[in-house]
C-alpha positions in Angstrom: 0.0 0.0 0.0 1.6 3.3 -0.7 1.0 6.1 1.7 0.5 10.2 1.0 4.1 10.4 1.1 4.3 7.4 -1.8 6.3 5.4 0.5 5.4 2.1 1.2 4.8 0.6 4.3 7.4 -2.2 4.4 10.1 0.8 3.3 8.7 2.8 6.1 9.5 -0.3 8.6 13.2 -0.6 6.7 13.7 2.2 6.9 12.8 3.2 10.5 14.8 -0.2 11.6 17.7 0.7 9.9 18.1 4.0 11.4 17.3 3.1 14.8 20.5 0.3 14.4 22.5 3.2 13.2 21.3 5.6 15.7 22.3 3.4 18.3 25.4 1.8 17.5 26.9 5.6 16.7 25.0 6.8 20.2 27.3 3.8 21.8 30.3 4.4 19.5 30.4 7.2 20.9 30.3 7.1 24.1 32.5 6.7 26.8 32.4 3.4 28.1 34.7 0.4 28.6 34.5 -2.2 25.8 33.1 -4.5 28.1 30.1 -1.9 29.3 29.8 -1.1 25.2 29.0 -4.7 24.2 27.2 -5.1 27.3 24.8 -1.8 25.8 25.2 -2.8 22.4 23.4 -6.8 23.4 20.5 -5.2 25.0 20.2 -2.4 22.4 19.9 -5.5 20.1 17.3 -7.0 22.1 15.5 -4.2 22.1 15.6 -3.9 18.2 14.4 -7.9 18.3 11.7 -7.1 20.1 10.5 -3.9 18.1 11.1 -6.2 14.8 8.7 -8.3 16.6 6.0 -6.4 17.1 6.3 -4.6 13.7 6.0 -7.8 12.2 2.7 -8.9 14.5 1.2 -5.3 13.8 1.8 -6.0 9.5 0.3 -9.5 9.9 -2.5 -8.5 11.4 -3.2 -5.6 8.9 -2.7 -8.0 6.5 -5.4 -10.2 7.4 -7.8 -7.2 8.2 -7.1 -5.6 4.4 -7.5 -9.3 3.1 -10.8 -9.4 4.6 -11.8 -6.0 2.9 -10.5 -7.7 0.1 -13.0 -10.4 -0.1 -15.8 -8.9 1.1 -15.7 -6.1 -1.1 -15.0 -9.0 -4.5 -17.8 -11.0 -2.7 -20.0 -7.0 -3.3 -18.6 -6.7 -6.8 -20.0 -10.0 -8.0 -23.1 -10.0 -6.7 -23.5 -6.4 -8.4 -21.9 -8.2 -11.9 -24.8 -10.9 -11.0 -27.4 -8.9 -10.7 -26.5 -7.0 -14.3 -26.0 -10.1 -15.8 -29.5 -11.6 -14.5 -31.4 -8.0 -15.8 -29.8 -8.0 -19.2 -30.6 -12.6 -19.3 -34.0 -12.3 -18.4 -34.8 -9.0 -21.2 -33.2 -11.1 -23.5 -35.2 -13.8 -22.8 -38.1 -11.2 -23.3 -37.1 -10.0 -26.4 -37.0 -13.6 -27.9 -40.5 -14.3 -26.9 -41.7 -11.0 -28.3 -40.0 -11.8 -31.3 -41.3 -15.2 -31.5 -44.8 -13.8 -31.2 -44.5 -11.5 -33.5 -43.8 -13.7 -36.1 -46.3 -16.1 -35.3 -48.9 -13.1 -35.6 -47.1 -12.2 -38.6 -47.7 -15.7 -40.3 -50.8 -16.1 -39.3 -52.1 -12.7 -41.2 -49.7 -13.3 -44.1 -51.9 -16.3 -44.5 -55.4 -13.8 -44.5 -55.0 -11.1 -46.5 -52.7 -9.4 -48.4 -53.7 -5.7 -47.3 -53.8 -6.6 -43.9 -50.5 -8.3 -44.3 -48.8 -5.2 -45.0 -50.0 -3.2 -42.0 -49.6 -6.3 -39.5 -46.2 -6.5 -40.1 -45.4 -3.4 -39.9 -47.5 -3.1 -36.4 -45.1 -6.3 -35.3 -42.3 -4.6 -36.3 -42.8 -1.6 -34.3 -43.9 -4.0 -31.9 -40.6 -5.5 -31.9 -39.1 -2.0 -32.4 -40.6 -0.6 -28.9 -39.6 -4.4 -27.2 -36.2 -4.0 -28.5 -36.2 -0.4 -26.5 -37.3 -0.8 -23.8 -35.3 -3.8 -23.2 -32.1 -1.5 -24.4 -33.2 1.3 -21.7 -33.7 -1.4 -19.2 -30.0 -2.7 -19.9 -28.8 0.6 -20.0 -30.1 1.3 -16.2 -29.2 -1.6 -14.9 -25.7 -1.2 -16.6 -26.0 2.7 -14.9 -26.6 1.0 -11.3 -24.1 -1.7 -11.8 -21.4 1.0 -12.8 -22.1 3.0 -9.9 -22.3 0.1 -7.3 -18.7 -1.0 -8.4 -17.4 2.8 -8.0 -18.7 2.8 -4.6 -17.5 -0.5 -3.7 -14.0 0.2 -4.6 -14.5 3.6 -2.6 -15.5 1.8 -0.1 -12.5 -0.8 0.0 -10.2 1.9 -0.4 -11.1 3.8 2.7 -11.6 0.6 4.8 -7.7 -0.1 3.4 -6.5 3.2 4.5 -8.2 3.3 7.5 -6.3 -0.2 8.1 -2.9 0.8 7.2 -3.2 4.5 9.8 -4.5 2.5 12.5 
């Protein structure tokens, strides 16, 4: 994850460790002490930077696992949002194709009439497919609309829950 800065998280942890080493061996260095006092310092200064390391790592482990989970719950949103699209634009098609289907059958069955009826039959079948064919097209449209708009949010959503994550 990179932060305002651009810096990432685990170059924010190297980075921080490797000063505090340097910090302290030059604040020991430096100091006045016997060479038996220094490596006395310098061993506990090392424990200290084991135990940091330590809970650094705990703390990224258990941000991992918390962005994971935003992870998957925010996929889990996204497909039931491509679902739901895929169900609207399924079940107009399905519409469409019995519309059309009836049409035609109306269509053959006053072809088989009359002539002069024929001609104004099929054209009231095809505006009757016409209009199907549109509203089906605006109901796709919406649905496509909503579906856009869920995934924005959703990925809004995980991105603030992430960040949120990564200050705590």
């Amino acid at each position: 994850m990179s932060g305002k800065d651009g810096l990432d998280v685990k170059d924010f942890l190297i980075g921080g460790l490797i000063g505090g080493i340097i910090g302290s061996v030059t604040a020991l260095l430096l100091a006045p002490k016997s060479g038996k006092e220094l490596r006395g310092d310098l061993n506990d200064q090392v424990d200290v930077l084991k135990e940091k390391g330590s809970e650094w790592k705990d703390i990224a482990y258990e941000k991992g696992i918390e962005i994971g989970n935003v992870a998957k719950d925010k996929s889990s949103q996204l497909k039931d949002s491509a679902n739901d699209f895929a169900n609207v634009v399924k079940d107009k098609s399905q519409q469409i194709a019995g519309g059309i289907s009836k049409q035609g059958k109306n269509v053959k069955d006053i072809v088989s009439k009359n002539k002069e009826e024929d001609k104004e039959a099929i054209e009231k079948a095809v505006d009757n497919v016409k209009e199907d064919l549109k509203d089906a097209s605006d109901t796709v449209s919406d649905a496509s609309d909503k579906a856009k708009k869920e995934v924005k949010q959703t990925v809004k959503e995980g991105k603030e829950e992430t960040k949120k994550i990564v200050e705590k």
